[in-house]
Backbone of each chain as ProteinMPNN parsed JSONL, in Angstrom:
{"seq_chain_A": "XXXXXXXXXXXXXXXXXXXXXXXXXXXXXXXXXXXXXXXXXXXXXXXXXXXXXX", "coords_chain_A": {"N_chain_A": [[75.367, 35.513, 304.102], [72.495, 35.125, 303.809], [72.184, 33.62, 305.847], [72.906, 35.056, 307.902], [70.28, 36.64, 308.132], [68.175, 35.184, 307.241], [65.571, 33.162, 306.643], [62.796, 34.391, 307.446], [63.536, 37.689, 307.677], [64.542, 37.754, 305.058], [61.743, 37.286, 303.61], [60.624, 39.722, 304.737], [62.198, 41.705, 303.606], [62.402, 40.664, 301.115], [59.465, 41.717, 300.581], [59.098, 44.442, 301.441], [60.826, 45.575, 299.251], [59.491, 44.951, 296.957], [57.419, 46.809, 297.763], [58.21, 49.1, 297.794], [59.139, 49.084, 294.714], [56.958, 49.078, 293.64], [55.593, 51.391, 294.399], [57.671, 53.227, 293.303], [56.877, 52.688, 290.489], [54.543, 54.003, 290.521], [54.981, 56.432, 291.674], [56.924, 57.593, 289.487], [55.098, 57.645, 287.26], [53.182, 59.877, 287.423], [55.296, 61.215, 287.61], [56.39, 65.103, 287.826], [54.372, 66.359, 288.296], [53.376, 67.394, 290.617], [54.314, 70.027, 293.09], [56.939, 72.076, 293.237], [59.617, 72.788, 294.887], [61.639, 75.53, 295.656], [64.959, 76.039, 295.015], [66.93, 78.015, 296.181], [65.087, 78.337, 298.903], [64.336, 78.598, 302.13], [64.488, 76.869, 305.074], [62.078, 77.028, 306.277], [60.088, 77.861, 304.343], [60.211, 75.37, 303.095], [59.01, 73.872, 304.265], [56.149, 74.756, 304.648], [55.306, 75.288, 302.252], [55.191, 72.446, 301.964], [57.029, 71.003, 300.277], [60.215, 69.139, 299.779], [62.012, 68.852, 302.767], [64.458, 67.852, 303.278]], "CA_chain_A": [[74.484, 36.679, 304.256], [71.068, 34.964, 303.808], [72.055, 32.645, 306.947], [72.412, 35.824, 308.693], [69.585, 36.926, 307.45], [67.156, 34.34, 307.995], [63.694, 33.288, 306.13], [61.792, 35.653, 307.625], [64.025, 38.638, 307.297], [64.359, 37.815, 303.74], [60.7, 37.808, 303.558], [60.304, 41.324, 305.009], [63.282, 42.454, 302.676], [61.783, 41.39, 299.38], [58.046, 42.228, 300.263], [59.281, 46.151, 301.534], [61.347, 45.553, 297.566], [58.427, 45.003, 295.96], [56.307, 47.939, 297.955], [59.187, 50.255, 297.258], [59.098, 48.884, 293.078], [55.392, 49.617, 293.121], [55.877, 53.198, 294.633], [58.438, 53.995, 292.225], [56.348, 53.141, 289.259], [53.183, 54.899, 291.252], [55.869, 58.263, 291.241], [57.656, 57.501, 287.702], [53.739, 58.107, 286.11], [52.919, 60.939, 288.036], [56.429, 62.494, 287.813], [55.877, 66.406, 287.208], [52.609, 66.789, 288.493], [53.529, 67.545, 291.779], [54.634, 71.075, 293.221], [58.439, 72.45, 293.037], [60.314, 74.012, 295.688], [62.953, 76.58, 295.089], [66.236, 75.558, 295.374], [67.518, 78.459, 297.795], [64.484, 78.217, 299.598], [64.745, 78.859, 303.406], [63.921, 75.344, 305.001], [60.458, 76.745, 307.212], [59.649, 77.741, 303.161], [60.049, 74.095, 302.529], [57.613, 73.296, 305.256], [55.107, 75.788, 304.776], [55.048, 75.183, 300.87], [54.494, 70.826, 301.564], [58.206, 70.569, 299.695], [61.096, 68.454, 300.36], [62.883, 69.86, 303.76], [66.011, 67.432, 302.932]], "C_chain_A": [[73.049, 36.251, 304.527], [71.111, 34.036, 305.351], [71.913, 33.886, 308.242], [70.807, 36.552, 309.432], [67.915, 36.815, 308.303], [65.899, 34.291, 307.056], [62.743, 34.316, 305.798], [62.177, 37.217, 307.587], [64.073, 38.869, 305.847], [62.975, 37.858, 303.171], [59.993, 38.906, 303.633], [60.878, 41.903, 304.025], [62.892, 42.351, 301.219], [60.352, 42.055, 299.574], [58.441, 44.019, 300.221], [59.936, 46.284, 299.663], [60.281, 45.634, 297.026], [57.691, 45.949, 296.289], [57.473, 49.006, 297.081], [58.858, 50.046, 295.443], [57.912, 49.984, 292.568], [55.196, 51.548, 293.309], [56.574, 53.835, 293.966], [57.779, 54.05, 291.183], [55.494, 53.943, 289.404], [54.035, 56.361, 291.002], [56.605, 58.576, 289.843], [56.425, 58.243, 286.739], [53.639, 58.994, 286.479], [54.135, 61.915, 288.252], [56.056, 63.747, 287.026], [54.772, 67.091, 287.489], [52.685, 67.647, 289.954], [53.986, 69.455, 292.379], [56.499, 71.074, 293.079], [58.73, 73.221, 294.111], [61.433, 74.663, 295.189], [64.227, 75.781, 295.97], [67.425, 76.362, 296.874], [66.607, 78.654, 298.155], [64.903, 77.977, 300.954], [64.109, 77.45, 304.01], [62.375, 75.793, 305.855], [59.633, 77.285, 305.244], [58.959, 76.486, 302.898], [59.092, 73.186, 303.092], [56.844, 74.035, 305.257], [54.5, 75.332, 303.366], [54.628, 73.244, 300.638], [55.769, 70.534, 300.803], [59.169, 69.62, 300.298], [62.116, 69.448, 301.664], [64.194, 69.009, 304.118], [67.0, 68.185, 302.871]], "O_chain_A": [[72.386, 36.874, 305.357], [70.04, 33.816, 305.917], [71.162, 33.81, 309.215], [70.42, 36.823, 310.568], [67.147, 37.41, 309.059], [65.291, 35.319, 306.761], [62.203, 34.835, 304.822], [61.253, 38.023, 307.476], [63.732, 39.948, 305.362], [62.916, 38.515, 302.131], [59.019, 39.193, 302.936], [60.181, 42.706, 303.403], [62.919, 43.227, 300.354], [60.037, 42.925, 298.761], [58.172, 44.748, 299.267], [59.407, 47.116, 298.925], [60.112, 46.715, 296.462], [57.018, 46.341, 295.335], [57.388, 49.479, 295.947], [58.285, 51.002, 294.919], [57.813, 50.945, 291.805], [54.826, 52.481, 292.597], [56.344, 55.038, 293.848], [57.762, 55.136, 290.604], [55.415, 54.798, 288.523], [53.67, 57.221, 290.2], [56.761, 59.677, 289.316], [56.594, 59.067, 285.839], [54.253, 59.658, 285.645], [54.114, 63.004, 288.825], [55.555, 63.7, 285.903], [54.337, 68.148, 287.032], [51.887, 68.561, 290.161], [53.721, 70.149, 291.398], [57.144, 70.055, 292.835], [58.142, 74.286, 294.295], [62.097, 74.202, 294.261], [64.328, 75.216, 297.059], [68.125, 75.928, 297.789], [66.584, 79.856, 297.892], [65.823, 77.172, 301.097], [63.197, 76.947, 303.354], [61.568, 74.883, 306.044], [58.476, 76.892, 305.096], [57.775, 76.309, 302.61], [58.556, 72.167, 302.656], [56.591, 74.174, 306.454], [53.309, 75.026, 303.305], [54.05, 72.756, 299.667], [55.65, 69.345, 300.509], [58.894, 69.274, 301.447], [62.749, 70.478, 301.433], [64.921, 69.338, 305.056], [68.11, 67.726, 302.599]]}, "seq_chain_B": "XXXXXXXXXXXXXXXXXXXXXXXXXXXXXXXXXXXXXXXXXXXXXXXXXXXXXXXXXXXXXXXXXXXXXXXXXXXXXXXXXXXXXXXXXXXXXXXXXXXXXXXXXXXXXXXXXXXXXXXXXXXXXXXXXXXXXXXXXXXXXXXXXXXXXXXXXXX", "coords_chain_B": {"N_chain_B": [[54.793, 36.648, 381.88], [54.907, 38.911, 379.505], [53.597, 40.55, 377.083], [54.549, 40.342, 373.638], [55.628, 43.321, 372.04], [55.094, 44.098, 369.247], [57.562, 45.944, 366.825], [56.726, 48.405, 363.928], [57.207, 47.45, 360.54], [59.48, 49.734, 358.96], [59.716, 51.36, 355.856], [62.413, 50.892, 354.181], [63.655, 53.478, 352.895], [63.236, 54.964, 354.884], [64.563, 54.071, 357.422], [67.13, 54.933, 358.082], [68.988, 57.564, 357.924], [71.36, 57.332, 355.866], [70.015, 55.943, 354.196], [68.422, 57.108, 352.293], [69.241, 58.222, 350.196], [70.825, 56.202, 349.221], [68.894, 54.58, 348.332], [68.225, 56.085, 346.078], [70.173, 56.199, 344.175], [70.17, 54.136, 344.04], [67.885, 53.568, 342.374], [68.488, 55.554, 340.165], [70.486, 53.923, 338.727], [69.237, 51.875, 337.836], [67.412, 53.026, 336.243], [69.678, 53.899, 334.327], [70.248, 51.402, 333.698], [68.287, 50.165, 332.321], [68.099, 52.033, 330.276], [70.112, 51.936, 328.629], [70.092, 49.498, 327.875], [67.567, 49.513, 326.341], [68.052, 51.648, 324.68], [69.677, 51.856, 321.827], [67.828, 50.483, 320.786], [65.556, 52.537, 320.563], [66.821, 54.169, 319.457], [67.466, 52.884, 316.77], [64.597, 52.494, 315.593], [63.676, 54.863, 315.83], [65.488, 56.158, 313.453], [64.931, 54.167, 311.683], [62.182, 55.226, 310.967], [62.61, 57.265, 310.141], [64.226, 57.387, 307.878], [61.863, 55.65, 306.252], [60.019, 57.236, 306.32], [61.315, 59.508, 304.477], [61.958, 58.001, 302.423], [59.516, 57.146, 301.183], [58.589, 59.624, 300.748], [60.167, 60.279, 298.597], [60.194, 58.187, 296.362], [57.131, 58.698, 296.145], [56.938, 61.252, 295.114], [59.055, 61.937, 293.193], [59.789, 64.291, 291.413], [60.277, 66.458, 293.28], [62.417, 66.158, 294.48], [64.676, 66.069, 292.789], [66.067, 68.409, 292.856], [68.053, 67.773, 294.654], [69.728, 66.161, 293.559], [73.587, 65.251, 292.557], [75.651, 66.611, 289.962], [73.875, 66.04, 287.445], [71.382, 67.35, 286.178], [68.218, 68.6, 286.973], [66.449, 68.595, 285.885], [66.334, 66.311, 284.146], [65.506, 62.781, 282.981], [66.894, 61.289, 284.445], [68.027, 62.08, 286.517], [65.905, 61.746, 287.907], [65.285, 59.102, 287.786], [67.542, 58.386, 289.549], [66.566, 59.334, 292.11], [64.608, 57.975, 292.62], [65.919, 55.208, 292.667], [67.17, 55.966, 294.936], [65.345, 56.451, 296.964], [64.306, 53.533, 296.843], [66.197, 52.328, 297.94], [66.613, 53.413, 300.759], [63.923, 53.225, 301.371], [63.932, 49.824, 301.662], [65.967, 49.888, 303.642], [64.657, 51.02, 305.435], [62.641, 49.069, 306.273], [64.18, 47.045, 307.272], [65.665, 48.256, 309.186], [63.529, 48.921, 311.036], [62.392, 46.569, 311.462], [64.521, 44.989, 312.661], [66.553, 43.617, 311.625], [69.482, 42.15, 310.684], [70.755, 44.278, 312.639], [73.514, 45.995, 313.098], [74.676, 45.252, 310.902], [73.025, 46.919, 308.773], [72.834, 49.026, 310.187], [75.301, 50.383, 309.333], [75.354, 50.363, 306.286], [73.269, 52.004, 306.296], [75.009, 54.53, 307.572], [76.558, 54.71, 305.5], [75.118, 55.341, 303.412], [74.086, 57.9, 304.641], [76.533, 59.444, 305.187], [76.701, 60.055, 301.85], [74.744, 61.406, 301.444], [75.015, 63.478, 303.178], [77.563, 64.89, 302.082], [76.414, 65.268, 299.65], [75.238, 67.454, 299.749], [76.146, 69.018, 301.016], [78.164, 69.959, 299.118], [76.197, 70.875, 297.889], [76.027, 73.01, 298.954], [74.015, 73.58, 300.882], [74.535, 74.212, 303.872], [73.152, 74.057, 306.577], [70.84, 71.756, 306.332], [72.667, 69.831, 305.647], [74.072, 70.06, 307.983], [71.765, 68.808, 309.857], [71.241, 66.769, 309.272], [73.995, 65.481, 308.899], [73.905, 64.561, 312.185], [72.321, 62.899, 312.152], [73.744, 60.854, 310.674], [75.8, 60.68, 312.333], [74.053, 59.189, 314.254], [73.419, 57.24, 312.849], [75.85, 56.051, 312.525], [76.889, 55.546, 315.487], [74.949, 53.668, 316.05], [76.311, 51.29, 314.586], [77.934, 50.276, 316.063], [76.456, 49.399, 318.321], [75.957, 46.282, 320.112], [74.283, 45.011, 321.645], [70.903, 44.436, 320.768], [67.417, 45.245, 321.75], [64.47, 43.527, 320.447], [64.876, 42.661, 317.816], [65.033, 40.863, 314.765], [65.464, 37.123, 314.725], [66.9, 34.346, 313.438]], "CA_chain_B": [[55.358, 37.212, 380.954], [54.84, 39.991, 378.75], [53.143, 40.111, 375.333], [55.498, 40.997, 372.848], [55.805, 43.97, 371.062], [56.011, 44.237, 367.399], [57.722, 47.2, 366.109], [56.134, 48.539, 362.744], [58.169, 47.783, 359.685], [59.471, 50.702, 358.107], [60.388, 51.488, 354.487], [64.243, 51.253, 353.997], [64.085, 54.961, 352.538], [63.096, 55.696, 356.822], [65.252, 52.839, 358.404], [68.068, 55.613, 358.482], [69.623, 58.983, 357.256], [72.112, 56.355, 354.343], [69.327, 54.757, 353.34], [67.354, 57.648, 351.583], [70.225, 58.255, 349.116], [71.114, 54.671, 348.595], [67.49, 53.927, 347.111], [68.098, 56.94, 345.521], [71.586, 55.743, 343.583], [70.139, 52.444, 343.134], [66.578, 53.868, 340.968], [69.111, 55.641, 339.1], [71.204, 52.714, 338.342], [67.982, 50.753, 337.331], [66.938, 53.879, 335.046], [70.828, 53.602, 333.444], [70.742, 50.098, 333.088], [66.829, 50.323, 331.43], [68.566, 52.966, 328.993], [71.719, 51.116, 328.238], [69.402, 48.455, 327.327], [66.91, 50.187, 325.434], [68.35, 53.106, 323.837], [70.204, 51.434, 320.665], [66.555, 50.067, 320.006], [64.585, 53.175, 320.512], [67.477, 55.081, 317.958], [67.294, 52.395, 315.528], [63.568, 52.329, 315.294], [63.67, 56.331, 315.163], [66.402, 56.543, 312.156], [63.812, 53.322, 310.658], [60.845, 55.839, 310.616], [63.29, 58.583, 309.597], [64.074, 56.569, 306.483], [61.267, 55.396, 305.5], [59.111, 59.199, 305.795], [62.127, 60.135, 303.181], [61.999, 57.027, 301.2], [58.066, 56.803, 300.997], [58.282, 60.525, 299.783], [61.03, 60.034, 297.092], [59.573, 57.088, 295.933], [56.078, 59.239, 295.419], [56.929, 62.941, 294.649], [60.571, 61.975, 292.675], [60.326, 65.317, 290.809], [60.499, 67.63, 294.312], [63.816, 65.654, 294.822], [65.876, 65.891, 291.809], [67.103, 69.487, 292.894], [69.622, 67.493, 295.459], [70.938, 64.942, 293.067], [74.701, 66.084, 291.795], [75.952, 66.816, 288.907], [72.765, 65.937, 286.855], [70.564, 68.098, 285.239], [67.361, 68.166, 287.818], [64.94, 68.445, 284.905], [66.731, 65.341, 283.272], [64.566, 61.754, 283.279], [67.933, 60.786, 284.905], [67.993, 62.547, 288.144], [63.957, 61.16, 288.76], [65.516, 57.332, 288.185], [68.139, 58.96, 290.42], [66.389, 59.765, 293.124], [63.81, 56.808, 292.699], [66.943, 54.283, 293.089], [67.465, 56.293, 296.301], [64.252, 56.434, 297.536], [63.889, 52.261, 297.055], [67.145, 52.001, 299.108], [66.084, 54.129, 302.013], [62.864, 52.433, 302.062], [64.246, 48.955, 302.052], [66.811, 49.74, 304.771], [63.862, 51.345, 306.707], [62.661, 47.777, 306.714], [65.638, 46.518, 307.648], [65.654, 48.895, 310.597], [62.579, 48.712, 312.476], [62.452, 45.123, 311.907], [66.044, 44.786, 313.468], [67.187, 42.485, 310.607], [71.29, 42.268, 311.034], [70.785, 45.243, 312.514], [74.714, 46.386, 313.035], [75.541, 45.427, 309.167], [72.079, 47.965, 308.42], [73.063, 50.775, 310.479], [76.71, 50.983, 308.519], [74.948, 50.736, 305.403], [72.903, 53.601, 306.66], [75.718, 55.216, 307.83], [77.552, 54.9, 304.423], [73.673, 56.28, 302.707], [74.049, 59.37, 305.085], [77.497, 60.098, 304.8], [76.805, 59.767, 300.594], [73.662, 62.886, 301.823], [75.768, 65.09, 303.728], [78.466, 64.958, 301.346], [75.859, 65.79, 298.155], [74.113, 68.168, 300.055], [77.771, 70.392, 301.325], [78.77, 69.991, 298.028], [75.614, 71.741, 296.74], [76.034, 74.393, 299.564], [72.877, 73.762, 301.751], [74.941, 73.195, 305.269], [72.192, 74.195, 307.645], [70.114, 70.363, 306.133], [73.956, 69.06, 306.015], [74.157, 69.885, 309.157], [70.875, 68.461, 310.499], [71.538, 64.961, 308.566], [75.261, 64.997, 309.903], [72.997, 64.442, 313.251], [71.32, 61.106, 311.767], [74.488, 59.969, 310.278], [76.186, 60.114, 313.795], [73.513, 58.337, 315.097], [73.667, 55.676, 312.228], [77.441, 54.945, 313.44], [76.502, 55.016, 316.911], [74.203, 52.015, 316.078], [76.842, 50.015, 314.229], [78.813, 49.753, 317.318], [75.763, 48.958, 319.335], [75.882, 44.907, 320.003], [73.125, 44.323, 322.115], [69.687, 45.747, 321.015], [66.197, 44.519, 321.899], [63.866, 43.471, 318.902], [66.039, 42.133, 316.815], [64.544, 39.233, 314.247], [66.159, 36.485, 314.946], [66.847, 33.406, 312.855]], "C_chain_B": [[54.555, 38.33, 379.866], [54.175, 39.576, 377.216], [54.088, 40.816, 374.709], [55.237, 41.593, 371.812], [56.068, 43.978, 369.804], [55.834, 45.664, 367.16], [57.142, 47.044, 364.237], [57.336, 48.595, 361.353], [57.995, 49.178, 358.758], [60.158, 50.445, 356.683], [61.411, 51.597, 354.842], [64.111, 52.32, 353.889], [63.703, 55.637, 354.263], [63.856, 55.21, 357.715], [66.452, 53.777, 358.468], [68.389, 56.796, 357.443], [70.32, 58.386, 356.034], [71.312, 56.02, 353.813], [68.4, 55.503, 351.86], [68.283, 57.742, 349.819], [70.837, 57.151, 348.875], [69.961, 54.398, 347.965], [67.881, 54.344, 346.138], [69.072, 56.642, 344.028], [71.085, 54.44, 342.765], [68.774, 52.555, 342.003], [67.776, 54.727, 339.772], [70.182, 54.566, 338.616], [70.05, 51.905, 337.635], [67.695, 51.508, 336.196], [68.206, 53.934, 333.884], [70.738, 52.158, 333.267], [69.403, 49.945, 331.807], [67.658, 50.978, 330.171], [69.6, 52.363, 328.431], [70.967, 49.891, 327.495], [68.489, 48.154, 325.965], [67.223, 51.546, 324.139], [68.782, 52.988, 322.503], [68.575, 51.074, 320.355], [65.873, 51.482, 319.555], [65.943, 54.484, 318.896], [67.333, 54.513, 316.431], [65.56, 52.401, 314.887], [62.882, 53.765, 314.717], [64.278, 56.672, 313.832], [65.097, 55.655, 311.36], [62.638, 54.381, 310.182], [61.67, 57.302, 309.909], [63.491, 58.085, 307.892], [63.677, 56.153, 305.779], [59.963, 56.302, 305.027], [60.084, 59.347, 304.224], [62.184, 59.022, 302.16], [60.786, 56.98, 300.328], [58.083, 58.673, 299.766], [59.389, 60.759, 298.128], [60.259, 59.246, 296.4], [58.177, 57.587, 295.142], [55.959, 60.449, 294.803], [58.622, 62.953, 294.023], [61.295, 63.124, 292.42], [60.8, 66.684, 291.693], [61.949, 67.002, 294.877], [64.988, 65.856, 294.251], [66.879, 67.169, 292.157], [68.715, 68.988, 293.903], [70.495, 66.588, 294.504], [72.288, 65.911, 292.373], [75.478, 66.107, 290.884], [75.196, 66.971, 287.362], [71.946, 67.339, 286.756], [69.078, 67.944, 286.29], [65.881, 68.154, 286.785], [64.794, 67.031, 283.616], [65.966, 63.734, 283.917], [65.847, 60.98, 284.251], [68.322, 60.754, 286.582], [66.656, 61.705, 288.807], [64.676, 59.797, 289.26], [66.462, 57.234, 289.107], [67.995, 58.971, 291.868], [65.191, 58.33, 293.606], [64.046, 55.244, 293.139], [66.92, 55.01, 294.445], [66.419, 55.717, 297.267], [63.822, 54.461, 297.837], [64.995, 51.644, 297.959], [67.055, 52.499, 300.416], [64.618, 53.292, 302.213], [63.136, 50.804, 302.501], [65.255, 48.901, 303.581], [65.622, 50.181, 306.111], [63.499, 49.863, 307.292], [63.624, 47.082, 307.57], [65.397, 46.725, 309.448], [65.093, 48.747, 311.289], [62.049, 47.144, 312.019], [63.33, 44.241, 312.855], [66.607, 43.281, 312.459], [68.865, 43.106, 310.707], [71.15, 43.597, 311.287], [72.424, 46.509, 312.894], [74.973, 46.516, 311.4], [74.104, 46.782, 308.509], [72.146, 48.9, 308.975], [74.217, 50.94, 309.257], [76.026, 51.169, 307.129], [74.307, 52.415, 305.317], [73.377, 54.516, 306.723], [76.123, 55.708, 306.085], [76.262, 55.774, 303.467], [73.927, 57.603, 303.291], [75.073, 60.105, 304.635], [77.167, 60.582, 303.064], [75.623, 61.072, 300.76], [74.174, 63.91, 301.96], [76.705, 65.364, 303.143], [77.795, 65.709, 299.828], [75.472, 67.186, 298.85], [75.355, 69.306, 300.798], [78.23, 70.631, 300.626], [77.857, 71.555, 297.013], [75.527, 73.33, 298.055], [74.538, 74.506, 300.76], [73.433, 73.337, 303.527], [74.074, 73.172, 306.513], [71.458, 72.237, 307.554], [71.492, 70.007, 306.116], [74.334, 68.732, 307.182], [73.604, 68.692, 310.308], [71.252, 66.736, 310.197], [73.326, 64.619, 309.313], [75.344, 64.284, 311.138], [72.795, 62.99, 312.934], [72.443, 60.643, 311.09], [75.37, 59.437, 311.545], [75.169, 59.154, 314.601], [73.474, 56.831, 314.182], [75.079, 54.771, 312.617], [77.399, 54.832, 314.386], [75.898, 53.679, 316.642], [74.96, 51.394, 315.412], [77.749, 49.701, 315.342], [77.909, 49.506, 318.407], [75.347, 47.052, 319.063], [74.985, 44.439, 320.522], [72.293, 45.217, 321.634], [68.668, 44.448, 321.191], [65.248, 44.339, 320.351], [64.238, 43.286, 317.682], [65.684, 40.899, 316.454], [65.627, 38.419, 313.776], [66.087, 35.409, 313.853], [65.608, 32.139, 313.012]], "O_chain_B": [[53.351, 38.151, 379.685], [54.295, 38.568, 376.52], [54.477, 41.884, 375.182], [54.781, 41.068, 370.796], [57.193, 43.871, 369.316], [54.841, 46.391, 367.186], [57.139, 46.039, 363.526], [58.134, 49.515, 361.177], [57.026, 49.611, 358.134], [60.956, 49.542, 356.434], [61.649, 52.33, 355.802], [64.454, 52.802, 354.969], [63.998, 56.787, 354.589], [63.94, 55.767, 358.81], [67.17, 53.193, 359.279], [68.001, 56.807, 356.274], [69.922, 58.898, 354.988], [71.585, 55.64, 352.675], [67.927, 54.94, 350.873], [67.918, 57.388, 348.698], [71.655, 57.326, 347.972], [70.097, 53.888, 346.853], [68.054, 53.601, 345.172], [68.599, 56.891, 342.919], [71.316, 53.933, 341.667], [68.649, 51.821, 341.024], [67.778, 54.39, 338.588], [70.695, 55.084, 337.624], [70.417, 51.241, 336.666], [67.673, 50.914, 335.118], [67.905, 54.001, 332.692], [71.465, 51.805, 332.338], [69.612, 49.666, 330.626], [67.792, 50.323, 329.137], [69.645, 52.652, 327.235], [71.466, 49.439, 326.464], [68.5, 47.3, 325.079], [66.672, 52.031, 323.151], [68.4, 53.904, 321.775], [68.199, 51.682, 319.353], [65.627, 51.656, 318.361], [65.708, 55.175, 317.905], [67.176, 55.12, 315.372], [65.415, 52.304, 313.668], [62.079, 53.955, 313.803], [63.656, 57.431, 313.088], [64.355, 56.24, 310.57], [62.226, 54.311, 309.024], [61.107, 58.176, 309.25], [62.85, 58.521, 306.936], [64.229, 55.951, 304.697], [59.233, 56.255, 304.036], [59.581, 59.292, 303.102], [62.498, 59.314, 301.006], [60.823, 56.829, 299.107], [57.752, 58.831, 298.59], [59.196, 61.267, 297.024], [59.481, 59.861, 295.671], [57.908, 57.225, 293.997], [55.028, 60.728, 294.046], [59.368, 63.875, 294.35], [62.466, 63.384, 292.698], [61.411, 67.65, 291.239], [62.474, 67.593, 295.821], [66.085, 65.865, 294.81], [68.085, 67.161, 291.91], [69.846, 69.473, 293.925], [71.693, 66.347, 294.656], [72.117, 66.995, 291.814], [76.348, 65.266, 291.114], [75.595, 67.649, 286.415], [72.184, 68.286, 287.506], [68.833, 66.739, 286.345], [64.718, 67.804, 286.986], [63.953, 66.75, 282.762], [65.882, 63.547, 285.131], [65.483, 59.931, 284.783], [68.688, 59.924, 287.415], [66.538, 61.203, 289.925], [64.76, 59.374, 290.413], [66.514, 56.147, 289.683], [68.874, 58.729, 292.695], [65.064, 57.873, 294.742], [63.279, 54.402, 293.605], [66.448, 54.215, 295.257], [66.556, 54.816, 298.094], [63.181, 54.106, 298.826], [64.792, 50.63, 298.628], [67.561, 51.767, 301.267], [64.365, 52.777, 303.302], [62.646, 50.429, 303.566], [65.205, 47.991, 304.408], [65.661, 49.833, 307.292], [63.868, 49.455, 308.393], [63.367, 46.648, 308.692], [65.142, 45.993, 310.404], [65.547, 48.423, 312.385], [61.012, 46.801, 312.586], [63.06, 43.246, 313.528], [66.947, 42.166, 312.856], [69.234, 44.278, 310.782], [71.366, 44.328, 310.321], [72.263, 47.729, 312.905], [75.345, 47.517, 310.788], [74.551, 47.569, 307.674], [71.58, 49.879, 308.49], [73.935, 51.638, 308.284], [76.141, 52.33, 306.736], [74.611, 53.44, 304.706], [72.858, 55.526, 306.249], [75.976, 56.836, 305.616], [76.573, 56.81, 302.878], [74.004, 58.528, 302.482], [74.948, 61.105, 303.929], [77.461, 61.772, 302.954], [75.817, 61.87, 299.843], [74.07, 64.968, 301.339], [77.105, 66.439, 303.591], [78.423, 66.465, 299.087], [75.482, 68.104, 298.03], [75.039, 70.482, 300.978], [79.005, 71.57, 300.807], [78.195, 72.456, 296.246], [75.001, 74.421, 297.833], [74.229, 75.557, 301.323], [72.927, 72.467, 304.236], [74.266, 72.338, 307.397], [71.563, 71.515, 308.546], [71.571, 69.656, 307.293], [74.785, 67.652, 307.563], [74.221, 68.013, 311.13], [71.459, 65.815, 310.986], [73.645, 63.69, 310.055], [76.302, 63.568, 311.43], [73.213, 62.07, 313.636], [72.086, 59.536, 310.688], [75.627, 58.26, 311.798], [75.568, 58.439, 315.52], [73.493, 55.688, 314.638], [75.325, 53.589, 312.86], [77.942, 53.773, 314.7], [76.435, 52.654, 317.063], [74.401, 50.299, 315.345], [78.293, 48.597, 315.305], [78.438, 49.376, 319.511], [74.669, 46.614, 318.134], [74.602, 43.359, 320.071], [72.458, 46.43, 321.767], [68.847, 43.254, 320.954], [65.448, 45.024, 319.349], [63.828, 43.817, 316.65], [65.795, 39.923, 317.195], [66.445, 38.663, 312.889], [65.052, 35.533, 313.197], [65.658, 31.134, 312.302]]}, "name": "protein", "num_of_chains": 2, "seq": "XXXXXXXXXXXXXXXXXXXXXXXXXXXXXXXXXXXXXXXXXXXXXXXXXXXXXXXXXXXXXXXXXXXXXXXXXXXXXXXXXXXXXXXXXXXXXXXXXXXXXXXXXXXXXXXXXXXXXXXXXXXXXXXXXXXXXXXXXXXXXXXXXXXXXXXXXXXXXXXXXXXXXXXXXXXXXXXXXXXXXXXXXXXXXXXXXXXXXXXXXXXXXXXXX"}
């Protein structure tokens, strides 16, 4: 896998790991703070309101 | 003797009535081969930025997420670490993606992440976004059967 891989791929792959880590603890502290969308919310809702449109 | 004439070269597309629609055949052949060439790149680099918008915002707003996770409780500290595991796998594969690291074995992964979306997300009854993601999971299996792409980090 890592031969696939390569050095420098594995380089990209842990640094984006470690941004991603840091962004999770950055959203873990701040979980709750944020707004809520409604669950049956219409999806131009979910874009109008700044919510998840997942 | 005579001085000799030179006729004026013309463009092939004037040198005859066949010729205008033979260029014509052969720029589109050049524009299909360009696309045939390019197109697995320009999808994988699109799904990459698709993946890592939705990773970047999981990752920072966890708690506007938890309503998709399933079976969980969306107000439970469970769903956040839930969605926070998600969010660090979608962002790493974004990497992945628009770097072009093995990028066949990182679409299927992708693929197998989407399918594991449109499956939570039909389950909880939202098929219009099931729908839309059904879209980006077909295009994640399109790219594991794409063998040549451009931009692809190499060893």
């Amino acid at each position: 896998m890592t031969g696939q891989v390569g050095p420098r791929g594995v380089a990209i792959l842990v640094l984006a790991g470690i941004t991603a880590l840091l962004l999770a603890v950055l959203g873990w502290t701040q979980r709750g703070t944020g707004p809520t969308a409604s669950h049956s919310a219409p999806i131009g809702v979910y874009l109008i309101s700044g919510g998840p449109t997942r | 003797m005579p001085p000799a004439v030179e006729t004026p070269q013309l463009p092939e597309s004037r040198r005859s009535p066949q010729a205008r629609p033979r260029a014509r055949a052969a720029l589109a052949e050049r524009g299909a081969a360009i696309a045939s060439e390019w197109a697995p790149t320009a999808g994988r680099i699109l799904l990459g930025v698709v993946f890592l918008w939705f990773g970047y915002h999981e990752l920072l707003e966890p708690g506007q997420w938890t309503q998709y996770v399933p079976v969980i409780s969306e107000s439970s500290s469970l769903a956040v670490i839930a969605v926070l595991a998600h969010g660090w796998v979608l962002f790493v594969l974004a990497a992945a993606l628009l770097a072009g690291i093995t990028p066949r074995i990182t679409a299927a992964v992708a693929s197998l992440l989407m399918l594991e979306i449109v499956i939570s997300l039909a389950a909880t009854g939202l098929s219009d976004t099931a729908l839309r993601d059904a879209g980006v999971l077909g295009l994640a299996v399109c790219l594991t059967g794409c063998k040549n792409q451009r931009l692809v980090l190499r060893n």
